[in-house]
C-alpha positions in Angstrom: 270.0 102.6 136.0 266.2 103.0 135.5 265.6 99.4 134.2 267.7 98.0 137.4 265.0 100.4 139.6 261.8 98.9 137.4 263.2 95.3 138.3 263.6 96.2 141.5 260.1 97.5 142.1 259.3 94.6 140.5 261.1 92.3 142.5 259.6 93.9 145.7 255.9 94.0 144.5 256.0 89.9 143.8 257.2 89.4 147.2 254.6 92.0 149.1 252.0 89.9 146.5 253.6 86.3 147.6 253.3 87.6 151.4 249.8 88.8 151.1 248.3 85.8 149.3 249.8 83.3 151.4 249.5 84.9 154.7 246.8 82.6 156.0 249.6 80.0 155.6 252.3 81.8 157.3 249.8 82.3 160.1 248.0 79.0 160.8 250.2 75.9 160.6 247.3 73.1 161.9 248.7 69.5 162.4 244.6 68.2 160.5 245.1 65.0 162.2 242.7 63.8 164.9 244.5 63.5 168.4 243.9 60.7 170.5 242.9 61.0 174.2 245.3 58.2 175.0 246.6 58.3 178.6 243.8 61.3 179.5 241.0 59.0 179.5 242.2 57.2 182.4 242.1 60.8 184.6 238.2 61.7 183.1 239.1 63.4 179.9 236.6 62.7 177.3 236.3 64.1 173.7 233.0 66.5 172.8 231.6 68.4 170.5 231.9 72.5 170.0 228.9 73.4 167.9 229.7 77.0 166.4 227.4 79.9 165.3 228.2 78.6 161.9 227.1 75.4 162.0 230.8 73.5 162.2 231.2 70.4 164.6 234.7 70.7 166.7 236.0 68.1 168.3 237.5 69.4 171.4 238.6 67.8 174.8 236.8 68.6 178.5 237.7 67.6 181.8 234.6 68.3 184.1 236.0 69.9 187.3 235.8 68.7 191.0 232.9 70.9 192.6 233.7 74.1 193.1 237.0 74.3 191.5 237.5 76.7 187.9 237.4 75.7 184.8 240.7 76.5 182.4 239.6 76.9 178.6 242.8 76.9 177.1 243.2 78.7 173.4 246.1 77.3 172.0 248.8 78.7 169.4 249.1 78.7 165.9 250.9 75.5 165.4 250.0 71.5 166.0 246.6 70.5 167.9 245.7 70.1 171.0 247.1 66.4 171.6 250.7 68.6 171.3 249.4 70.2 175.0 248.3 66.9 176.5 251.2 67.7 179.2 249.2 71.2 180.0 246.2 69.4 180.9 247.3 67.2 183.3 248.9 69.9 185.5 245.6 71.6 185.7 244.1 68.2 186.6 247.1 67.8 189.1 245.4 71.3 190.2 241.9 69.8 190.6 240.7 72.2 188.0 238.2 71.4 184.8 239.5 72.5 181.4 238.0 72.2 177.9 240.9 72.3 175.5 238.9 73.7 172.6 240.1 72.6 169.2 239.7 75.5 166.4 238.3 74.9 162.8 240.9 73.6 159.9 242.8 71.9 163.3 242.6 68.1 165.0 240.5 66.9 161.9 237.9 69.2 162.5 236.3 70.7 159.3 236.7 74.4 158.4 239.2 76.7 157.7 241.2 78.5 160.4 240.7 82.7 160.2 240.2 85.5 162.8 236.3 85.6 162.7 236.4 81.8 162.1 238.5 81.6 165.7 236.3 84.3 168.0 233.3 81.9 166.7 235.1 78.8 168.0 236.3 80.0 171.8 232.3 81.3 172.0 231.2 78.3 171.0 233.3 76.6 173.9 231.9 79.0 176.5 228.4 78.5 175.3 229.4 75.1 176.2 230.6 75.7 179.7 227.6 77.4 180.2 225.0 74.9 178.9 227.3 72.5 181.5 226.3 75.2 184.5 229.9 76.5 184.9 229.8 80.0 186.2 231.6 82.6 184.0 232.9 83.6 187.3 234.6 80.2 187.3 236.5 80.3 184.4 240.1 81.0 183.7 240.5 82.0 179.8 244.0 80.8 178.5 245.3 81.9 175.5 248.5 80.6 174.4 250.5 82.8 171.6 248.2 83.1 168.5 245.5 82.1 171.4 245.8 84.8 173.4 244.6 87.1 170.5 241.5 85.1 170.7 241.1 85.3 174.3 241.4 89.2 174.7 239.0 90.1 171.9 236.0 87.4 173.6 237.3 88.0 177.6 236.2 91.8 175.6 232.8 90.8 175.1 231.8 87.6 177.2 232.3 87.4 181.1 235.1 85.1 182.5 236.6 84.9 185.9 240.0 85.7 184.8 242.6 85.7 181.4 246.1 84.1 180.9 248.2 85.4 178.2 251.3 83.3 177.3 253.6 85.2 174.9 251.2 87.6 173.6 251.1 90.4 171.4 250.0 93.5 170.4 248.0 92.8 166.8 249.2 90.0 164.1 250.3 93.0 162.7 252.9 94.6 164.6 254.3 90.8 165.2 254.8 90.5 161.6 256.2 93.7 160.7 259.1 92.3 163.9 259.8 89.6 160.8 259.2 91.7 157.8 260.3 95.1 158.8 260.9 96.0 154.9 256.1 95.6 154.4 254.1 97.9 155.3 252.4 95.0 157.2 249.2 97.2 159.0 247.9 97.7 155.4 248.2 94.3 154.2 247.3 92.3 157.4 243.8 90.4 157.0 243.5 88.5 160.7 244.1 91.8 162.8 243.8 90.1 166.0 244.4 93.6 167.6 245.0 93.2 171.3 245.9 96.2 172.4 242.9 98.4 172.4 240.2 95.7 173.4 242.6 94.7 176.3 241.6 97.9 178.1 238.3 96.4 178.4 239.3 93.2 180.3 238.7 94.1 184.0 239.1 90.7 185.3 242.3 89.8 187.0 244.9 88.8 183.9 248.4 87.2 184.0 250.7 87.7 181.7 253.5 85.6 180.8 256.8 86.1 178.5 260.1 85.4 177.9 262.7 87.8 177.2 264.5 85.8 174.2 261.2 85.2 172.4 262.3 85.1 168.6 258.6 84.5 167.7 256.8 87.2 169.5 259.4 89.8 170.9 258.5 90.7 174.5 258.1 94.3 173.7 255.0 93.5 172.6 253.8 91.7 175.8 255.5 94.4 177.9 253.1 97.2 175.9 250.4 95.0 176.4 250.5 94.9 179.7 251.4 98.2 180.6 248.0 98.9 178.6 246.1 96.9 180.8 244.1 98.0 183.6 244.6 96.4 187.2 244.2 94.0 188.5 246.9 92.5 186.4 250.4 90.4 187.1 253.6 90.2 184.7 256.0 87.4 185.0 258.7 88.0 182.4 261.7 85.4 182.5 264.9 86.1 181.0 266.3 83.1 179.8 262.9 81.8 177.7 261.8 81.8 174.4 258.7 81.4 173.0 257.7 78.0 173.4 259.8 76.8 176.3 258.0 78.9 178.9 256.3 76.2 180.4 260.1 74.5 181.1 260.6 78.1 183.6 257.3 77.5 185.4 255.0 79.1 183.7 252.2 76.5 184.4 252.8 76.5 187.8 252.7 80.9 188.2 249.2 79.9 186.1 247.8 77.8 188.8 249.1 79.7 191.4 247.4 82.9 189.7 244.3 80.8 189.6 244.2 79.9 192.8 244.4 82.8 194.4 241.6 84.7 192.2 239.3 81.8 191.3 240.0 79.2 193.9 
């Protein structure tokens, strides 16, 4: 009985090891080819350049907006580049709104590799940005998409923005990946924290957030404690039938512009 326990233990400590090692992988899954602009040029789109604290070069794409109007920058998930949310930023152009899809390290052919601190450089880089193009922080609506939105909380923390989108956020990388591997003790093994929760307190802007109730990705308890945490002013739209990456397909983009609108427009 006592070997069949040690191989056990064994068993378990290789796969804790395996899971801690490669958990940068599990995390960031970047599509390191360069998007093309395509179709966008035609409605003003043009590619720039992000320079970081660091020193990197990120390609990135900026609409300027029509005078007057806010400016989305959109933080997107952990998955693709941002040629995979062309479709986003033509319904904000449709809106008359500016965006500057930012485009993190490690993803879109950009050098670097992704990590938490790596990120938080990246989305101030892109404000820095907005501001050295005379957009008003007031101005600008901070969309984080999934593994976005923890990089949007922690800088709408620190930097001033007009207002803050979450779509299918959560609470810290942490609690999202003890959801998928209940049998770690994840919160001790966890290097991008991307903790949510506690820093959200400090966002007094009006946010938005947005969920679906069959997320299998990020479970919508998270989102739900996240926005009970947050301080008004603040708006929930949680939809029953969506997962996690169809929320756009409900309406989602549209409850964004509308939320826009009425608070920066």
């Amino acid at each position: 009985m006592l070997p069949l326990v040690g191989y056990a233990l064994a068993a378990y400590a290789a796969i804790v090891a395996s899971l801690y090692l490669g958990q940068r992988r599990l995390l960031f899954h970047p599509d390191r080819s360069r998007p093309a602009l395509g179709a966008l040029a035609a409605i003003g789109v043009r590619e720039i350049t992000v320079v970081t604290a660091d020193g990197l070069t990120l390609l990135s794409w900026y609409l300027p907006p029509r005078e007057g109007r806010p400016v989305v920058l959109y933080c997107h998930g952990n998955g693709g580049h941002i040629g995979y949310r062309r479709e986003r930023l033509m319904r904000f152009a449709r809106a008359g709104y500016g965006a500057l899809f930012l485009e993190y390290r490690g993803y879109g052919g950009n050098p670097g590799l992704p990590c938490e601190a790596g990120l938080l450089a990246d989305a101030a880089a892109a404000l820095d940005f907005l501001a050295g193009e005379k957009v008003p922080a007031r101005r600008i609506a901070l969309y984080g998409e999934s593994l976005g939105t923890g990089v949007a909380v922690q800088v709408a923390a620190r930097r001033a923005v007009g207002a803050v989108i979450l779509e299918a956020p959560f609470t810290s990388i942490a609690a999202a990946a003890q959801f998928h591997y209940p049998f770690v003790p994840c919160p001790w093994l966890v290097r991008d924290r991307f903790a949510s929760l506690p820093l959200i307190e400090r966002i007094s802007v009006p946010k938005l957030i947005l969920h679906g109730e069959r997320d299998r990705v990020v479970p919508v308890h998270l989102g739900r404690m996240l926005f009970e945490r947050a301080p008004e002013p603040k708006q929930g739209w949680f939809v029953p039938q969506a997962g996690h990456g169809d929320l756009a397909d409900f309406g989602a983009l549209d409850v964004a512009v509308a939320f826009i609108e009425r608070h920066l427009g």
